[in-house]
Residue frames as a rotation matrix with the C-alpha (Angstrom) as fourth column:
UNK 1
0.695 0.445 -0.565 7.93
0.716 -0.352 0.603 -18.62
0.069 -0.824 -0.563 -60.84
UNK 2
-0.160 -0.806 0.570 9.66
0.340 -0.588 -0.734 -15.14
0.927 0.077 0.368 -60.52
UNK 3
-0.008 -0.083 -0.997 11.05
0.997 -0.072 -0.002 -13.54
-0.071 -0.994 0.083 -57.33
UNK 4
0.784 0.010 0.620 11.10
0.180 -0.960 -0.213 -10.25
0.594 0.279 -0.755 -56.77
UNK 5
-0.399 -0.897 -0.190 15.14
0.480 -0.028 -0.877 -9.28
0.781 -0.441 0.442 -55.61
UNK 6
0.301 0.143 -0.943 15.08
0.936 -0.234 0.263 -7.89
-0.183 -0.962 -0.204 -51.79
UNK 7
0.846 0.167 0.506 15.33
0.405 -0.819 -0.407 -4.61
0.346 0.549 -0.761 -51.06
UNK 8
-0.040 -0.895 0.444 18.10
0.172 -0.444 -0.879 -2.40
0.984 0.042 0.172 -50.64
UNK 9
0.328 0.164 -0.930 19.01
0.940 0.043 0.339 -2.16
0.096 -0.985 -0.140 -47.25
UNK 10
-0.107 -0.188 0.976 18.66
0.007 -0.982 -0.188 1.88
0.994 -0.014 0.106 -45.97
UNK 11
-0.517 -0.486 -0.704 20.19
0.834 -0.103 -0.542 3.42
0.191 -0.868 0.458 -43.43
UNK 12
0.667 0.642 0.379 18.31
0.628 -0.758 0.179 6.02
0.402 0.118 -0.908 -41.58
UNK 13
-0.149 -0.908 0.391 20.70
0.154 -0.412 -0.898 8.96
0.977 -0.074 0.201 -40.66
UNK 14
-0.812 -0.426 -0.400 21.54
0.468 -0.064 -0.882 9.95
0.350 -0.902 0.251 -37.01
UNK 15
-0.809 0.576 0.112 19.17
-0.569 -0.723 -0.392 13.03
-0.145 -0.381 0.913 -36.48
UNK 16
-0.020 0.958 -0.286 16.13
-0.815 0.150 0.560 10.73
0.579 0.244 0.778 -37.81
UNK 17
-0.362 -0.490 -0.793 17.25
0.184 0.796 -0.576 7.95
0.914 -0.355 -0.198 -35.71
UNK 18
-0.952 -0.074 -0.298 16.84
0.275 -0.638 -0.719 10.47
-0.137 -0.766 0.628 -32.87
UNK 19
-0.518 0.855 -0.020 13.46
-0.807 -0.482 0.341 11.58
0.282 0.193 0.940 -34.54
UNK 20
0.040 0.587 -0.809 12.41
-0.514 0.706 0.487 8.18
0.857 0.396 0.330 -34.15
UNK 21
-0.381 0.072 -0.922 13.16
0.682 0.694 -0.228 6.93
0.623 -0.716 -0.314 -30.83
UNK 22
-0.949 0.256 0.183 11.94
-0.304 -0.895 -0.327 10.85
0.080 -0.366 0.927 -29.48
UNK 23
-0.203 0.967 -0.152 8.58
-0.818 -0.082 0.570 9.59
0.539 0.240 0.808 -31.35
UNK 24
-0.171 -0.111 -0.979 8.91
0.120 0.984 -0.133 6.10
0.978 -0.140 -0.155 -29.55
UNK 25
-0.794 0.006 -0.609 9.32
0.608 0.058 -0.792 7.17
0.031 -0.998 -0.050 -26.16
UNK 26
-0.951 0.273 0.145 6.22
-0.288 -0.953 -0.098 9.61
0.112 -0.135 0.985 -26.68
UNK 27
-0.181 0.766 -0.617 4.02
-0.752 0.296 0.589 7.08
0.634 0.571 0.522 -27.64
UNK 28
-0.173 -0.234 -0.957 5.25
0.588 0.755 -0.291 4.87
0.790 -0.613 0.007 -24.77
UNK 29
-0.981 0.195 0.014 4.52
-0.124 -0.564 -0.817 8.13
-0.151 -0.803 0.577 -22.47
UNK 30
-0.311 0.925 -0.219 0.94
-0.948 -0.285 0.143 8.12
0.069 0.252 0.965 -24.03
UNK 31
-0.381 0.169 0.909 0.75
-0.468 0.813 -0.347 4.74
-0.797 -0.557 -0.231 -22.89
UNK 32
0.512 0.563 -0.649 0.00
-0.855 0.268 -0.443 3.14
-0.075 0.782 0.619 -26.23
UNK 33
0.869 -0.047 0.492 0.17
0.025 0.998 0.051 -1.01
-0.494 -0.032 0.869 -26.91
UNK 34
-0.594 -0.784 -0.181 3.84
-0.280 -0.010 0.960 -1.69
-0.754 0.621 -0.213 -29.05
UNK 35
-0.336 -0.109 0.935 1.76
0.782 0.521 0.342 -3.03
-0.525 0.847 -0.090 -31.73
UNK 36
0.920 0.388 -0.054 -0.06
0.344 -0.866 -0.363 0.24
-0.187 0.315 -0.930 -32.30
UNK 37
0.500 -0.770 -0.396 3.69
-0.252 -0.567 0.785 1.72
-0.828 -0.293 -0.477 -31.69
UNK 38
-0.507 -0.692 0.513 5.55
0.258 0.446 0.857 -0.69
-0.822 0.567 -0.048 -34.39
UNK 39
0.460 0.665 0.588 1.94
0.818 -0.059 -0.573 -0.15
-0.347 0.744 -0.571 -36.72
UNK 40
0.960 0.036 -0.276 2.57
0.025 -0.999 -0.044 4.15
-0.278 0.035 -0.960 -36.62
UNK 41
0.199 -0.882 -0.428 6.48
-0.339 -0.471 0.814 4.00
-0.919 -0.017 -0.393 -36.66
UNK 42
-0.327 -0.330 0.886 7.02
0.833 0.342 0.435 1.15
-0.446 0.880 0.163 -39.50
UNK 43
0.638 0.441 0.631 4.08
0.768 -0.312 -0.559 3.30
-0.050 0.842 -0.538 -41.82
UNK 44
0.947 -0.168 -0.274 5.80
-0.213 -0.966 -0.143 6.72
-0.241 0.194 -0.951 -40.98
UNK 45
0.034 -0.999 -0.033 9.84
-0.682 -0.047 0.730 5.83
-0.730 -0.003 -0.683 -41.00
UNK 46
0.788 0.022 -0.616 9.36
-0.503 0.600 -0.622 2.87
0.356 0.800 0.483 -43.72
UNK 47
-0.657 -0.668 0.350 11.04
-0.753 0.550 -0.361 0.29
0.049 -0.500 -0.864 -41.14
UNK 48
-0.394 0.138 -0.909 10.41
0.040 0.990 0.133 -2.94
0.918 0.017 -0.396 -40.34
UNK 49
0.564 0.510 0.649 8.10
-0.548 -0.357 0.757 -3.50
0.618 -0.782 0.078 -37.29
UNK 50
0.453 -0.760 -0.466 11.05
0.875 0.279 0.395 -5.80
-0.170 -0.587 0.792 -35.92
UNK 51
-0.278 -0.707 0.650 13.28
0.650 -0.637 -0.414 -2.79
0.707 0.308 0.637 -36.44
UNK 52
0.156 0.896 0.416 10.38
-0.242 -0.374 0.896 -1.07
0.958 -0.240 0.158 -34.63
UNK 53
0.809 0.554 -0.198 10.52
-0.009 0.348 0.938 -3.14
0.588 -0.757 0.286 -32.03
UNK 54
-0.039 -0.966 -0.257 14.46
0.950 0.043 -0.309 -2.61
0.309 -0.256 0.916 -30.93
UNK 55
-0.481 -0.042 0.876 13.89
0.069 -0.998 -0.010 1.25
0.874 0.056 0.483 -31.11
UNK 56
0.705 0.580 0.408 11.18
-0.379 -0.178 0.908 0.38
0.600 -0.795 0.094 -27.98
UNK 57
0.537 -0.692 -0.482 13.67
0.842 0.478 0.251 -1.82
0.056 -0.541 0.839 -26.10
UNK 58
-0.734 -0.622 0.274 16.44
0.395 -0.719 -0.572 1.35
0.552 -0.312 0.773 -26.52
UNK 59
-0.485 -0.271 0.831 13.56
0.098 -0.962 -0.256 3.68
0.869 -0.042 0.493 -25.20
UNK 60
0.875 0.466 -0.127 12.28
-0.011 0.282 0.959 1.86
0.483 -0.838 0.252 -22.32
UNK 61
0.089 -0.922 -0.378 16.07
0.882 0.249 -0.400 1.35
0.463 -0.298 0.835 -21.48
UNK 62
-0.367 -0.317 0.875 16.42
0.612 -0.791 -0.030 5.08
0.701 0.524 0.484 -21.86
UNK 63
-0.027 0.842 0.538 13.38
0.038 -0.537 0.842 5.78
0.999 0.043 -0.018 -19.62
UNK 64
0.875 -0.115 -0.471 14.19
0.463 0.486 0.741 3.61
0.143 -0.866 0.478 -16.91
UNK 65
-0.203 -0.856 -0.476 18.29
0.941 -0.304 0.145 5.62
-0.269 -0.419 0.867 -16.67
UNK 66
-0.417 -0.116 0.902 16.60
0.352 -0.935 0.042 8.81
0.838 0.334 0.431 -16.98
UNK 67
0.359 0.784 -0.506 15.17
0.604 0.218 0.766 8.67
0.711 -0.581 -0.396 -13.68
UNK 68
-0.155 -0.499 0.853 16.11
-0.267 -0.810 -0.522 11.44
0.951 -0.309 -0.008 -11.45
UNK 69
0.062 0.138 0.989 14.62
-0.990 0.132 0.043 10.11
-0.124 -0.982 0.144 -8.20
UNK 70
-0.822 -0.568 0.043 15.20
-0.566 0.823 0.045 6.77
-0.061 0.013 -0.998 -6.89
UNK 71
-0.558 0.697 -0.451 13.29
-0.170 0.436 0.884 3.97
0.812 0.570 -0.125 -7.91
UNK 72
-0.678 0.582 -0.449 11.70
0.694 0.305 -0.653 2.89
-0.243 -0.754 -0.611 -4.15
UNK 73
-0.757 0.286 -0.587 10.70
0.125 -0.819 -0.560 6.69
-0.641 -0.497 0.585 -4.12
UNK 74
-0.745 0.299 -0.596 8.88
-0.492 0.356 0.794 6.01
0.450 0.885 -0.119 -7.73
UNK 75
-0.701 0.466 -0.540 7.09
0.479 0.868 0.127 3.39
0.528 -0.170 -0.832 -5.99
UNK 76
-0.395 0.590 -0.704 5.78
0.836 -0.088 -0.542 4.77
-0.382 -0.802 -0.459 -3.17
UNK 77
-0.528 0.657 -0.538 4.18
-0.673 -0.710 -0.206 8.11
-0.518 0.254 0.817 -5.06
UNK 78
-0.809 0.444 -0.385 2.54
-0.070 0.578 0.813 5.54
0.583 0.685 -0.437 -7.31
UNK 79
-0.555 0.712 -0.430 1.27
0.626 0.698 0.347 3.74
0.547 -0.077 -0.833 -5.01
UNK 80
-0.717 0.377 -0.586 -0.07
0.223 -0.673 -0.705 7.28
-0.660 -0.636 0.398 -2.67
UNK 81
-0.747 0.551 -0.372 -1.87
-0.652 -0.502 0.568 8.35
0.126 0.667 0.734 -6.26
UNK 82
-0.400 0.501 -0.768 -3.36
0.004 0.839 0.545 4.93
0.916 0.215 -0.338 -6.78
UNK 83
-0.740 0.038 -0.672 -4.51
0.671 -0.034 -0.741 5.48
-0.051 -0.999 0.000 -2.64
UNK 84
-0.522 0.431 -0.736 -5.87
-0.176 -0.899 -0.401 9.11
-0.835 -0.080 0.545 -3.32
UNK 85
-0.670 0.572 -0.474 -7.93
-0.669 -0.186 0.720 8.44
0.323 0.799 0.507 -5.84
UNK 86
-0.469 0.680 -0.563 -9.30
0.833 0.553 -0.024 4.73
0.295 -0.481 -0.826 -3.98
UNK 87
-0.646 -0.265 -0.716 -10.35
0.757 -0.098 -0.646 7.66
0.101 -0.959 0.264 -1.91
UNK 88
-0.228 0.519 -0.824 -11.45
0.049 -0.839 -0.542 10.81
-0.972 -0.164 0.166 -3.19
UNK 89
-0.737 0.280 -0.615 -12.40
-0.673 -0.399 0.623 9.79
-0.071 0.873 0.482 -6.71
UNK 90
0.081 0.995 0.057 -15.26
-0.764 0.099 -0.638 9.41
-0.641 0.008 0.768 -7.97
UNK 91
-0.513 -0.852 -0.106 -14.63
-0.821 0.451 0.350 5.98
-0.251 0.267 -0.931 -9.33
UNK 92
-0.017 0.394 -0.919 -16.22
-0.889 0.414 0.194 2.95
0.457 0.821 0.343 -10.98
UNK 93
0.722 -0.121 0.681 -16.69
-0.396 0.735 0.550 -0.38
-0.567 -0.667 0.483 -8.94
UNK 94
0.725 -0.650 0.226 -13.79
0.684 0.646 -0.338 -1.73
0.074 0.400 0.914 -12.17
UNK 95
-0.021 -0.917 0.398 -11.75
0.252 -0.390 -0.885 1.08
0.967 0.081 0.240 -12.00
UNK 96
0.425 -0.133 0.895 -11.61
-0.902 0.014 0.431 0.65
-0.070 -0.991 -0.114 -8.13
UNK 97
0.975 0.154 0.158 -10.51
-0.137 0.984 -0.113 -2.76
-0.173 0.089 0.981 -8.99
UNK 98
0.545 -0.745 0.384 -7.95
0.643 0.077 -0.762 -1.79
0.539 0.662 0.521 -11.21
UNK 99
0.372 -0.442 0.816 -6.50
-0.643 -0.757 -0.116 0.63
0.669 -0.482 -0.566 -8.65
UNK 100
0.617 0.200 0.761 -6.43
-0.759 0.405 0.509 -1.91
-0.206 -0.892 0.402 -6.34
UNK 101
0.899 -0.285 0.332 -5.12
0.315 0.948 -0.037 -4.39
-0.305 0.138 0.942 -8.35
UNK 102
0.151 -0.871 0.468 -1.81
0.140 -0.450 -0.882 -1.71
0.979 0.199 0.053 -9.44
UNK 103
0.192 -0.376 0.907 -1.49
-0.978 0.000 0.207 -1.17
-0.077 -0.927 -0.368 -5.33
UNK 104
0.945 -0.069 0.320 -1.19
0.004 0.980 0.200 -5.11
-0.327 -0.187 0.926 -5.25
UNK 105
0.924 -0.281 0.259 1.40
0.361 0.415 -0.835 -4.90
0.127 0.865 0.485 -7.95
UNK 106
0.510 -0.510 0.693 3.16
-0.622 -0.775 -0.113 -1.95
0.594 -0.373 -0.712 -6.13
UNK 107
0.371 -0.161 0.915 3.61
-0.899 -0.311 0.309 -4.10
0.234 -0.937 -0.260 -3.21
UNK 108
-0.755 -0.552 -0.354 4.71
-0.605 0.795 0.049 -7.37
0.255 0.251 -0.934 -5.06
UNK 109
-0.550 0.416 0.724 1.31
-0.343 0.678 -0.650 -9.09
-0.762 -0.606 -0.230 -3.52
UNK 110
0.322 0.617 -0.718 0.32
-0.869 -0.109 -0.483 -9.38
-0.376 0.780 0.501 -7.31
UNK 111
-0.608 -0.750 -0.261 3.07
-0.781 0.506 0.367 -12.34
-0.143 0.427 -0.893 -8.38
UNK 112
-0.588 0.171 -0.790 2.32
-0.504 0.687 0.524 -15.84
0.632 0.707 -0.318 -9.60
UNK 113
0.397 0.907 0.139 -1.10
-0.670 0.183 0.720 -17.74
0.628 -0.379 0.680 -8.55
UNK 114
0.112 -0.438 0.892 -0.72
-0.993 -0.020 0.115 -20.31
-0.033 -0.899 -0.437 -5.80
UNK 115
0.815 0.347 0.465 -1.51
-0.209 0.923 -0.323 -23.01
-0.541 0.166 0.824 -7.61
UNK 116
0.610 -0.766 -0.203 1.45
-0.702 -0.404 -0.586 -22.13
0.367 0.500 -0.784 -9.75
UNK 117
-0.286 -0.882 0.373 4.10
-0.787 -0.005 -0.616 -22.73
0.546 -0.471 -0.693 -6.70
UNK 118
0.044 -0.073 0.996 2.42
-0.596 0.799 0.085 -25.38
-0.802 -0.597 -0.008 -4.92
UNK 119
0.978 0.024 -0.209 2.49
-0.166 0.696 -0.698 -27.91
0.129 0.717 0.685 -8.31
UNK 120
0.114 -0.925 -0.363 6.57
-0.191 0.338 -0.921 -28.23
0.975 0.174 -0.138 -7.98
UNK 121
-0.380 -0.350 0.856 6.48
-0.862 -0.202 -0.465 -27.45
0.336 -0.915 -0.225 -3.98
UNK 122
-0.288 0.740 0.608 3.92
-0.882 0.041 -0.469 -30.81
-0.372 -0.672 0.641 -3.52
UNK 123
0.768 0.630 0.114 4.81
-0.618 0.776 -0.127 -33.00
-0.169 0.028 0.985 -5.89
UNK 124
0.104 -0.978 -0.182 8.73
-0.443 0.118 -0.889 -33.07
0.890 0.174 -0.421 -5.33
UNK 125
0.949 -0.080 0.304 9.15
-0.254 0.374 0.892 -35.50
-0.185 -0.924 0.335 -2.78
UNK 126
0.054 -0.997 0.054 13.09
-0.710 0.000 0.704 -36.32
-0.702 -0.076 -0.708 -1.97
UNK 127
-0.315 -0.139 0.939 12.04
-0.036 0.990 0.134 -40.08
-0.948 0.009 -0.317 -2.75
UNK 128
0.644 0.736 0.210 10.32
0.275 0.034 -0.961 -39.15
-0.714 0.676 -0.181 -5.79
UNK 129
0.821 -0.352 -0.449 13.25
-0.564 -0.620 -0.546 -37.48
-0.086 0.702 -0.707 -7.50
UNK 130
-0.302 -0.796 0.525 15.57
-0.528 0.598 0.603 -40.32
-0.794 -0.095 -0.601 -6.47
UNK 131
0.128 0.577 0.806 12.95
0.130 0.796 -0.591 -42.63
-0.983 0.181 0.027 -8.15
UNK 132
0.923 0.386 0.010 13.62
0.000 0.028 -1.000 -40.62
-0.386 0.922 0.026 -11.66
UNK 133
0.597 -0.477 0.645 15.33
0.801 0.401 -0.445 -41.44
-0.046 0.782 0.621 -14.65
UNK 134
-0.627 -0.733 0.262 18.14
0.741 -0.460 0.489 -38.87
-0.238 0.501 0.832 -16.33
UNK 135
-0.752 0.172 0.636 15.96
0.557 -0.349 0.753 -37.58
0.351 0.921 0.167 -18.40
UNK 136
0.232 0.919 -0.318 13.03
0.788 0.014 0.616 -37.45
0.571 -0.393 -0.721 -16.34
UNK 137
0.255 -0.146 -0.956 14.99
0.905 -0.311 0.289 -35.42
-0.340 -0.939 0.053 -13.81
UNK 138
-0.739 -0.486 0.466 16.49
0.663 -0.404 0.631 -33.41
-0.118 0.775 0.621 -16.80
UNK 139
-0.568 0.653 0.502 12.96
0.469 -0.244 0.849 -32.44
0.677 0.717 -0.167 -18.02
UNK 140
0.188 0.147 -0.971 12.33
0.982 0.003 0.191 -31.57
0.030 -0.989 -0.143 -14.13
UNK 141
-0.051 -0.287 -0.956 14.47
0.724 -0.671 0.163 -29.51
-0.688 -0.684 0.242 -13.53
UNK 142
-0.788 -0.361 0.498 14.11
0.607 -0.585 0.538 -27.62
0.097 0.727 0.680 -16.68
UNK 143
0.141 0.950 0.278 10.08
0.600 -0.305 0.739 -27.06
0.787 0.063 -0.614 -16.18
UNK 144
0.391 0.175 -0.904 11.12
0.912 -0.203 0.355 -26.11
-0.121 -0.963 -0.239 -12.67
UNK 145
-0.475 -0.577 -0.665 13.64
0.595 -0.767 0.241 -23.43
-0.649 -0.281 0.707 -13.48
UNK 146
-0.553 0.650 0.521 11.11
0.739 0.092 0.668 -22.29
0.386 0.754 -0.531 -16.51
UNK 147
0.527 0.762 -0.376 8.74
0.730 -0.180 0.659 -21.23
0.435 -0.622 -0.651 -13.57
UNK 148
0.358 -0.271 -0.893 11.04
0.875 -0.238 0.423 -19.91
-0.327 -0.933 0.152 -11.87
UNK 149
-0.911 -0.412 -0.007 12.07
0.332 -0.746 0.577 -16.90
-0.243 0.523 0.817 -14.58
UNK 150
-0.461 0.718 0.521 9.08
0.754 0.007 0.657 -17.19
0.468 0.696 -0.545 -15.34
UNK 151
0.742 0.261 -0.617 7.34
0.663 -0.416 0.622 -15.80
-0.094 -0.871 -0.482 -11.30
UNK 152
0.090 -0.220 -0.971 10.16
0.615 -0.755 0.228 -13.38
-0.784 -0.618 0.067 -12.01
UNK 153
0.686 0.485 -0.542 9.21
-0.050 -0.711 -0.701 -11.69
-0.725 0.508 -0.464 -14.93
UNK 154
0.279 -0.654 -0.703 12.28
-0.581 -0.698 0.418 -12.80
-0.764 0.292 -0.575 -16.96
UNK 155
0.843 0.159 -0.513 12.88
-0.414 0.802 -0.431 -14.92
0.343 0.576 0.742 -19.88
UNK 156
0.798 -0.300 0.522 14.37
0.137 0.935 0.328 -18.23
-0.586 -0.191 0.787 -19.66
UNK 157
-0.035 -0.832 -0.554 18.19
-0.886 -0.231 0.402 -18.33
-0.463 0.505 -0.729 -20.79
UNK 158
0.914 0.227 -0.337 18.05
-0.396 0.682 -0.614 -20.56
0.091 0.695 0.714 -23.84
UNK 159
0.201 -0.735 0.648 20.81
-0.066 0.650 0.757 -23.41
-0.977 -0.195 0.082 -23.54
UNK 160
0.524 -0.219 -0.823 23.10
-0.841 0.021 -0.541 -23.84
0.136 0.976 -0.173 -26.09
UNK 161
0.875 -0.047 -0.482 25.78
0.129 0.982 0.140 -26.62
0.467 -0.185 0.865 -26.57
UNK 162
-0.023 -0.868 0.496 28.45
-0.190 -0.483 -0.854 -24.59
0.981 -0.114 -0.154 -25.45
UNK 163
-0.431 -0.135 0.892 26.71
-0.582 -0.714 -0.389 -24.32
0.689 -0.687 0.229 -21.97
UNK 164
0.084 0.973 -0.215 25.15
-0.711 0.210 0.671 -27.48
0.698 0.096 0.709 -21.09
């Protein structure tokens, strides 16, 4: 069985670097999916679509501290467009939906179902958590905080052994 040796690791210089996250945040203005993004950048720059996928992470970063007006103020024109159109456009009964649902989203009334929060809120009784084991309580509280990064959009810090 023969391998074929890895390739040579290349560096792309500065100014393409710059061409490439320019083309990154354009495509992310033009509202396009990352996998379409990572597809278009890997073929054109001959990167890796993980490679790909750092270059979005810098220019969402990028997008979000280029903001000249504060973020509330952000909010609330959103949510006035997403209003004026409910209104005076000539709209679809789904894309009235979808307007509706991004005003929800504006206003935080969009977050995690209810069935969600009542499963920990309803079956944690005091007497019930006395009643459990180590482990049991272990595996608790892990599902519990899980959820809880989860209802806020953020990922779970991964334990290590350093931190346990």
């Amino acid at each position: 069985m023969t391998t074929t040796p890895p390739k040579a690791r290349t560096r792309l210089s500065s100014e393409r670097r710059h061409q490439l996250l320019e083309a990154v945040k354009m495509l992310l203005g033009l509202h396009r999916h990352p996998s379409d993004i990572k597809r278009a950048i890997s073929k054109e720059y001959q990167i890796s679509p993980r490679s790909v996928e750092r270059y979005i992470t810098r220019a969402r970063r990028e997008m979000v501290e280029s903001l000249t007006i504060p973020f509330e103020q952000l909010l609330a024109e959103s949510y006035q467009y997403y209003l004026y159109k409910l209104q005076y456009g000539n709209l679809s009964e789904r894309e009235q939906i979808r307007c509706r649902e991004r005003m929800d989203k504006l206003l935080g009334l969009g977050g995690t179902s209810q069935s969600r929060v009542r499963r920990w809120t309803h079956n944690l009784t005091p007497e019930k958590i006395q009643n459990m084991s180590d482990e049991e309580l272990n595996a608790t509280r892990e599902m519990v905080l899980k959820d809880y990064y989860r209802s806020r959009g953020e990922s779970y810090p991964r334990r290590t052994r350093d931190n346990t």
